[in-house]
C-alpha positions in Angstrom: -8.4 -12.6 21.9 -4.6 -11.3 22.0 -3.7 -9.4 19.4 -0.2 -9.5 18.1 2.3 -6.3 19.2 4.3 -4.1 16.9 7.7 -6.1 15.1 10.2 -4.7 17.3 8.1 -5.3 20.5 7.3 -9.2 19.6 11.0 -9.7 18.3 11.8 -8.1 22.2 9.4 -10.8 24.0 11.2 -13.9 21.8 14.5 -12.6 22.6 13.1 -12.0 26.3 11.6 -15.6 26.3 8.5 -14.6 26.8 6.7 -15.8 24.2 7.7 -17.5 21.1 7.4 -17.9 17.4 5.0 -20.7 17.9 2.6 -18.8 20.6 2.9 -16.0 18.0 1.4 -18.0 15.3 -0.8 -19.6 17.4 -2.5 -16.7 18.4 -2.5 -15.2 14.9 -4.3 -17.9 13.7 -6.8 -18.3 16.5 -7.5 -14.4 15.4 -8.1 -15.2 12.3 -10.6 -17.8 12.6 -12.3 -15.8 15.6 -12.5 -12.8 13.5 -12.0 -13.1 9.8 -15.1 -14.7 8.9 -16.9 -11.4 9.5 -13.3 -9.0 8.0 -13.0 -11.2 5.5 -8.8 -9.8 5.1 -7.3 -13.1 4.1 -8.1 -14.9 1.2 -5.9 -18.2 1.9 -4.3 -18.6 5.2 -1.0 -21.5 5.5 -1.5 -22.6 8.8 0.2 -25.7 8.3 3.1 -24.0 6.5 3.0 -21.1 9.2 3.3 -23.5 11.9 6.2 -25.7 10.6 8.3 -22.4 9.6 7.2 -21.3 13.9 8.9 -24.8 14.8 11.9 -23.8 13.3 11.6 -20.2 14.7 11.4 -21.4 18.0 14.5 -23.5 18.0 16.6 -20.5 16.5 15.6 -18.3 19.7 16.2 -21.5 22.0 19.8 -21.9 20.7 20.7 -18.1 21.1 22.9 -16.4 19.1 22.0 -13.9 16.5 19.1 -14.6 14.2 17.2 -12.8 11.3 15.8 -9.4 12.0 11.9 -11.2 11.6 13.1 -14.5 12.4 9.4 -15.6 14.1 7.5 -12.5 12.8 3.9 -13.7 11.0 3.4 -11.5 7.8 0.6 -11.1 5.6 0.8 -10.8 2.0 -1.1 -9.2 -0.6 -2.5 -12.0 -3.2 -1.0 -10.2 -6.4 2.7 -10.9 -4.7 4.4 -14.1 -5.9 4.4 -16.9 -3.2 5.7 -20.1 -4.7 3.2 -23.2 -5.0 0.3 -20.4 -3.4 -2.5 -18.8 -5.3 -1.9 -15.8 -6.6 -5.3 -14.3 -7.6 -5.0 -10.6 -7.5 -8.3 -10.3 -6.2 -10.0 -11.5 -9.8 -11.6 -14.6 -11.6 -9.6 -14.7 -14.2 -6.5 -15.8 -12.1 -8.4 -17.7 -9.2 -6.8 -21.1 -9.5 -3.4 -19.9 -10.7 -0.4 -20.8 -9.1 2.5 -18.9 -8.4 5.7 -20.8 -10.0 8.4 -18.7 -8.2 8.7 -16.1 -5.3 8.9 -12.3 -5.6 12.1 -11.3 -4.9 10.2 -9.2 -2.0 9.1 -12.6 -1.0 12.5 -14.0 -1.5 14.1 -10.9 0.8 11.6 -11.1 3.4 11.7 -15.2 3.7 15.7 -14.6 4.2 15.0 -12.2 7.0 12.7 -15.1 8.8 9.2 -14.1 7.7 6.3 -16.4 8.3 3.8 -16.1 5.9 0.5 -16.2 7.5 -1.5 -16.2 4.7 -2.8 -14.0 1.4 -5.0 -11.0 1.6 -8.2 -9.9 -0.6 -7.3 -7.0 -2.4 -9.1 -5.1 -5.3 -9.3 -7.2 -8.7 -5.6 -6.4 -10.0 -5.2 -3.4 -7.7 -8.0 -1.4 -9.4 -9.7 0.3 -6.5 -10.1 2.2 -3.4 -12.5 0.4 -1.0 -11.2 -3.7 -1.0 -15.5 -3.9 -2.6 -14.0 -4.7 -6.1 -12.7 -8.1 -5.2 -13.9 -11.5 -7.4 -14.0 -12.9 -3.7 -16.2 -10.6 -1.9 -15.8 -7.5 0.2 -13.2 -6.3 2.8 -14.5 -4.6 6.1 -12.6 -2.4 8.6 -11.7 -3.9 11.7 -12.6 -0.6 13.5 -15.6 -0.2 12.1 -17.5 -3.3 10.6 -19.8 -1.0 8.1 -17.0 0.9 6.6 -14.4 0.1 4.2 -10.6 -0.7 5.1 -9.4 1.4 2.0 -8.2 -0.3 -1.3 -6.2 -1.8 -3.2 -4.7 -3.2 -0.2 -7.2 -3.3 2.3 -7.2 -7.1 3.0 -3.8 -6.1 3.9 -4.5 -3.1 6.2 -6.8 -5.3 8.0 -5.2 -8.1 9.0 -2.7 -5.4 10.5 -5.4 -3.6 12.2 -7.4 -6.9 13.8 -4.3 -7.3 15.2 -3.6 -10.6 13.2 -0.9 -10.0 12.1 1.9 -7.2 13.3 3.0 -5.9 9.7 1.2 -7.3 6.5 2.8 -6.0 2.4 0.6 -4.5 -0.2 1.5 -2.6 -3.3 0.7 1.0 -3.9 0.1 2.3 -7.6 -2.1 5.7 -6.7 -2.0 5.6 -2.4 -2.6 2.2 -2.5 -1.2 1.4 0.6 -1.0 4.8 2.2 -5.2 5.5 2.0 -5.7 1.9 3.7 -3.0 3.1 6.1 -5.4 6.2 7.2 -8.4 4.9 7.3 -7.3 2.1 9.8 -5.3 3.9 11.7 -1.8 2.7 10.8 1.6 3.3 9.1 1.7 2.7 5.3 4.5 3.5 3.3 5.4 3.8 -0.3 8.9 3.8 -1.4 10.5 5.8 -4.6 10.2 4.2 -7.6 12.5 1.6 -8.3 13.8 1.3 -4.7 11.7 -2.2 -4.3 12.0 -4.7 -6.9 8.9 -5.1 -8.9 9.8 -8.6 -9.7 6.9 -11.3 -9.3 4.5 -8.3 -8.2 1.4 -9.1 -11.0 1.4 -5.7 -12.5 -1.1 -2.7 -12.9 0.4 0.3 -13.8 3.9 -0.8 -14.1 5.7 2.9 -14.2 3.4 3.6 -11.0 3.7 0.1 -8.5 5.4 -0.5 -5.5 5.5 -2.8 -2.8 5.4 -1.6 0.8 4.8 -2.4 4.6 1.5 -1.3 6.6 2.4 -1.7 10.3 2.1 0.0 13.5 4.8 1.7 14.0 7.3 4.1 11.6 10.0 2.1 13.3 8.7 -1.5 12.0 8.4 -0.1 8.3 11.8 1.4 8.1 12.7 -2.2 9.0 10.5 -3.9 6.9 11.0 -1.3 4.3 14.9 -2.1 4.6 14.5 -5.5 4.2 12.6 -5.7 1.1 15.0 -2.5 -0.7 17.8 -2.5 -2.8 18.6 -3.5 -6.3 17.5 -6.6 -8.3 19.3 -8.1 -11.5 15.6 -9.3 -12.3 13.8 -5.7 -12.4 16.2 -3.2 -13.9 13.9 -0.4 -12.8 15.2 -1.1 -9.4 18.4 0.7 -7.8 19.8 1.0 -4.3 19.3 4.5 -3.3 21.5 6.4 -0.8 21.6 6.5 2.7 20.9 10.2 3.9 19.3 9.9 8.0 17.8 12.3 9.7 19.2 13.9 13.5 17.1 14.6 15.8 16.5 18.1 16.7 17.5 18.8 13.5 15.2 21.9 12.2 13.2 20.8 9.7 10.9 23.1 6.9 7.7 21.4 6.1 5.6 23.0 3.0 1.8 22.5 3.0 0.3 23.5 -0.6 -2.3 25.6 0.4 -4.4 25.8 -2.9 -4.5 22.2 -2.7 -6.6 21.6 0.2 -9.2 24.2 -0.4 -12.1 22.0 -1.8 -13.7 19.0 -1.2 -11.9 18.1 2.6 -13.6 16.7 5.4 -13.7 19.8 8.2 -12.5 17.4 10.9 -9.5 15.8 9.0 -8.6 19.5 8.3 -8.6 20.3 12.0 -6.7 17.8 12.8 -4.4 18.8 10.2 -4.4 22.4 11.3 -3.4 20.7 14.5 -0.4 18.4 13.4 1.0 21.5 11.7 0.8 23.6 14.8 2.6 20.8 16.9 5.5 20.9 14.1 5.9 24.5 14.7 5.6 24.6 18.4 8.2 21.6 18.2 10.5 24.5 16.2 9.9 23.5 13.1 9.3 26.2 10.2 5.7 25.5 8.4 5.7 27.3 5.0 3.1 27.2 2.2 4.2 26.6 -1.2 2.8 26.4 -5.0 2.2 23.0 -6.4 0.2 24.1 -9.3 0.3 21.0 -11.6 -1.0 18.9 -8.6 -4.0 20.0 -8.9 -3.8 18.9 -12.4 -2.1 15.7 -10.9 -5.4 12.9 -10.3 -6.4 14.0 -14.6 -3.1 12.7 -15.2 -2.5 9.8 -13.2 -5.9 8.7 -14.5 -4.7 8.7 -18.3 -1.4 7.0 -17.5 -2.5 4.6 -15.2 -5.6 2.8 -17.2 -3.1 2.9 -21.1 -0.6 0.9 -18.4 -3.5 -1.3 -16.9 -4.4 -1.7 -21.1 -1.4 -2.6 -22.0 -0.7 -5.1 -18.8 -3.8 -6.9 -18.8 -4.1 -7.7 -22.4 -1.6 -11.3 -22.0 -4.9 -12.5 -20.0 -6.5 -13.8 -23.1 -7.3 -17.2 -22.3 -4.8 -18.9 -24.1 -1.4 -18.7 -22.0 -2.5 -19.4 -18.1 -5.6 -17.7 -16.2 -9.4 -18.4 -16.6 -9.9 -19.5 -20.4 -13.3 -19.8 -22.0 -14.3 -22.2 -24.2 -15.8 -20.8 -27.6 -16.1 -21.0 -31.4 -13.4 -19.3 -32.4 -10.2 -17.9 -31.4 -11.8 -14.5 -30.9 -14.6 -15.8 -29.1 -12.6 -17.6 -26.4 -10.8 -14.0 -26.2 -14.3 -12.0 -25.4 -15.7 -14.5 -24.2 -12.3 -15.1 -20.7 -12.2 -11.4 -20.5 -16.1 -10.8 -20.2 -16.3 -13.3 -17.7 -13.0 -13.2 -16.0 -12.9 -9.1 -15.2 -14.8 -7.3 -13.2 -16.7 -3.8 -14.0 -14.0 -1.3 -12.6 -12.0 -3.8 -14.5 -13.0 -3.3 -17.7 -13.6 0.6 -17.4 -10.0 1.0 -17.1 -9.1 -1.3 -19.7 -11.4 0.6 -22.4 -10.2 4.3 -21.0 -7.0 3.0 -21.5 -7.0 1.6 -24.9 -8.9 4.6 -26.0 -6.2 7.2 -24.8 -3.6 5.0 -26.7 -5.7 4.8 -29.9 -4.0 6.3 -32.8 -6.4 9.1 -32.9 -6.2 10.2 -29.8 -2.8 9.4 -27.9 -1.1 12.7 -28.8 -4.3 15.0 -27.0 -4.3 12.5 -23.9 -1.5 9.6 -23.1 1.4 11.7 -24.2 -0.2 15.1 -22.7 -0.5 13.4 -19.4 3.1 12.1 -19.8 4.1 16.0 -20.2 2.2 17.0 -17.0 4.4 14.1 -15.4 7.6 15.3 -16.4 6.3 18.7 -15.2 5.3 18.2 -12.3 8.8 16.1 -11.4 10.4 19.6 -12.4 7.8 21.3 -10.0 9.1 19.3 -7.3 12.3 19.6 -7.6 12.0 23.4 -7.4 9.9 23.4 -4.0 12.4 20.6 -2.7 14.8 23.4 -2.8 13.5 25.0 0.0 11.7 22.3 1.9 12.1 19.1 3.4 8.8 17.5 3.6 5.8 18.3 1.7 2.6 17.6 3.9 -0.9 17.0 2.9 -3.9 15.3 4.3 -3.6 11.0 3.1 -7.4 11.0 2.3 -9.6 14.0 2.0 -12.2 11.9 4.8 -11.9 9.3 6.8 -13.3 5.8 6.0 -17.0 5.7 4.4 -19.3 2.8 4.8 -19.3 0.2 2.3 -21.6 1.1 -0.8 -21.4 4.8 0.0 -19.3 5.5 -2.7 -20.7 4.1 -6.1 -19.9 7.2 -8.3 -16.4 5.8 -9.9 -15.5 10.1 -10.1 -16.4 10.1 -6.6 -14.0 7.2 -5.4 -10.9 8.7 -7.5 -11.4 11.7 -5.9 -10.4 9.8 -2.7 -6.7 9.5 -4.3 -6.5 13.5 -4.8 -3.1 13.7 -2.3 -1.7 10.2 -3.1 -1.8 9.9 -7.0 0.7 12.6 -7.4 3.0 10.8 -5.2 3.3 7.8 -8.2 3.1 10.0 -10.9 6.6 11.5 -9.8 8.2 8.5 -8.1 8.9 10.3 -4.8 8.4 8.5 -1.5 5.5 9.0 1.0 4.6 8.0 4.5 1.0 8.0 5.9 0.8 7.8 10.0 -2.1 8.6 12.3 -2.9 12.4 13.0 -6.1 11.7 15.0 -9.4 10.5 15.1 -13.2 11.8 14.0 -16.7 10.8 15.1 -19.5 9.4 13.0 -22.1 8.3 14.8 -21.0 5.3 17.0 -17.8 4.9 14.9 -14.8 6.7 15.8 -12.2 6.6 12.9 -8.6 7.1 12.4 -7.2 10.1 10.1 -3.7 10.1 8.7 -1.3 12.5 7.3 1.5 12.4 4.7 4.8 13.1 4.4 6.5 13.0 0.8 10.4 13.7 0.2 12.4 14.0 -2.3 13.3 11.0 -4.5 15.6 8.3 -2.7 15.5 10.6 0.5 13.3 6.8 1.9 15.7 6.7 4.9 15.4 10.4 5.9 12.0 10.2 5.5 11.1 7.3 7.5 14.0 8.7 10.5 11.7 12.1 10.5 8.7 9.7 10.8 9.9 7.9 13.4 10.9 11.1 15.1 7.4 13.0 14.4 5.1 9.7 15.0 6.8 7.3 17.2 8.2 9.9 19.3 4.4 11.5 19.2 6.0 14.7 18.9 2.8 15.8 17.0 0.6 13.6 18.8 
């Protein structure tokens, strides 16, 4: 079964004329229903729709002339992003038959470049998760390894990238969302500062936290993707345009790894192979320097105060009254316990009730607005070490993917988001790429590493990953 190449590469062969928008989809959807049964990564798939929008793909590259930078390209999407007259579930009951009334303005920015939109992918129920197992519509499993989770909250979306059904797919990342997927299938994930991607039409979970990013296989389609979707948005006025600093190549560049950070609790092999990317920096003539992060440590505490008072506040408009899942019952307070019991999920519900009781009156000043302190803290703590650095590397995840079920413990899946959450918490961006691989038994398993920057620094950022990764200077 062919598997669909990187953006750049497929854009190359319909310019070439040697394939076309219409093969493309084709093939994508002959992938899917080959291989999705068993992956499960799309929840609904537009065939029909994806094949008209090919038809008019086609023609474009026929007639010549310029045409959109993804004119032909199939896209997934991840089901809590606004597709007009689609379902929009975010991976729950309680919005299972809703339908989507507008586009995102992501959708909006990607449909004007010349997306096709292959379909929606599961997801964790409103983004609450770390292993695609908490979706209303069953679980998610890793192409590469068919007993192992793809990573979560976007793992439908990390998937259908790594079956090769797609060649870039769009999830949202509130804690390493997007990056931890990223690593454990073995592909680019990126996660843009804060505000540099409209939130507008995303279904929000932690709305000081999301963002909307591209998982692909090279750093080279998600700067393009990544471009694409950017800029500011009259409907979100978090959102700004941010400025345009690139990066040179040969450019010395400083990277700082936090030592005390990655003392506990890391796989031995993902820390050789980190050990390893760090000395191909260095023998590339790069300066490697360890620096103090101290409130990072504190950073997963924090974000997981702040993040389930947001999820409170957000998911309490899905009463049963305005649009969702609604309940019959006695009373109006019964038809309200009665759509939420039913309509969210466990993992659901434990974030709702530790976030309403950190924002109780008795208790918000000695946890929400301590954890809000840490924040701002640990913004000023960056800003210090960005002084001196340029990129601040870490491991993504602590070990590569682990079988489905493996991790029941709720403290033990956080702890999977130890190097992403502090990412969201402070708004910088972050790019996840492949570092190497690992054996487990018959499995052998992709590792990534991070790169964070300063905040707006996205197109520096992705110019060094492109240099590092791309390049494979530190293959």
């Amino acid at each position: 079964m062919n598997k669909l190449a990187s953006v750049t590469a497929l854009r190359e062969q319909f310019l070439a004329g040697t394939t076309t928008p219409t093969a493309a989809v084709e093939a994508a959807l002959a992938l899917i229903a080959a291989e999705d049964a068993d992956v499960h990564a799309f929840l609904d798939v537009y065939a029909d729709d994806a094949r008209a929008a090919a038809v008019v793909a086609t023609a474009a590259y026929a007639q010549g002339g310029d045409v959109p930078p993804l004119c032909g390209i199939p896209v997934a999407i991840k089901n809590n992003i606004l597709i007009k007259g689609k379902r929009a579930t975010a991976g729950s009951k309680m919005l299972a038959q809703y339908i989507a009334s507008y586009d995102a303005t992501v959708i909006e920015r990607l449909r004007a470049a010349g997306a096709i939109f292959i379909g929606a992918t599961n997801m964790d129920e409103f983004a609450m998760g770390g292993s695609t197992e908490n979706s209303a519509f069953g679980v998610t499993r890793n192409p590469l390894a068919r007993t192992r989770v793809p990573g979560g909250s976007s793992g439908g979306s990390a998937a259908a990238v790594a079956m090769g059904a797609v060649p870039v797919a769009i999830g949202t990342d509130t804690g390493g969302s997007i990056r931890q997927p990223a690593s454990y299938c073995g592909l680019v994930g990126y996660k843009p500062t804060y505000g540099a991607v409209s939130r507008s039409g995303l279904i929000a979970m932690g709305s000081s936290l999301d963002q909307a990013g591209p998982l692909t296989h090279t750093v080279t389609d998600a700067k393009l993707v990544h471009t694409i979707m950017a800029g500011r948005d009259p409907l979100d006025a978090t959102s700004h345009d941010l400025p345009v600093t690139g990066y040179t190549a040969g450019e010395s560049l400083t990277f700082g790894i936090p030592r005390a950070f990655l003392k506990d609790g890391i796989d031995p092999d993902v820390m050789a192979h980190f050990e390893a990317h760090c000395a191909a920096l260095k023998a590339a003539g790069h300066t490697i320097v360890d620096i103090a992060l101290p409130l990072f440590e504190q950073g997963l505490a924090a974000y997981y105060i702040v993040m389930p008072a947001e999820v409170s506040s957000n998911l309490a408009r899905y009463d049963g009254m305005r649009y969702g899942l609604s309940v019959p019952g006695d009373d109006l307070l019964a038809v309200y316990e009665q759509t939420r019991a039913q309509g969210f999920g466990p993992e659901v519900k434990r974030r709702i009730l530790l976030g309403t009781y950190v924002l109780s009156s008795g208790y918000y000043d000695a946890y929400y607005k301590k954890a809000e302190l840490v924040r701002q803290k640990m913004r000023e703590e960056l800003a210090q070490v960005f002084c001196s650095v340029d990129i601040i590397l870490t491991p993504t995840a602590p070990t590569p993917a682990f079988r489905l079920g493996e991790q029941a413990d709720p403290l033990s899946m956080y702890r999977q988001d130890i190097f992403t959450v502090p990412v969201n918490l402070t708004g910088i961006p972050a790019l996840s790429f492949p570092m190497g691989e690992v054996t487990r038994g018959d499995d052998v398993l992709p590792v990534g590493v991070q790169y964070s920057a300063p905040l707006g620094a996205d197109t520096r950022l992705l110019d060094i990953g492109m240099y590092v990764y791309d390049h494979r200077l530190a293959a």
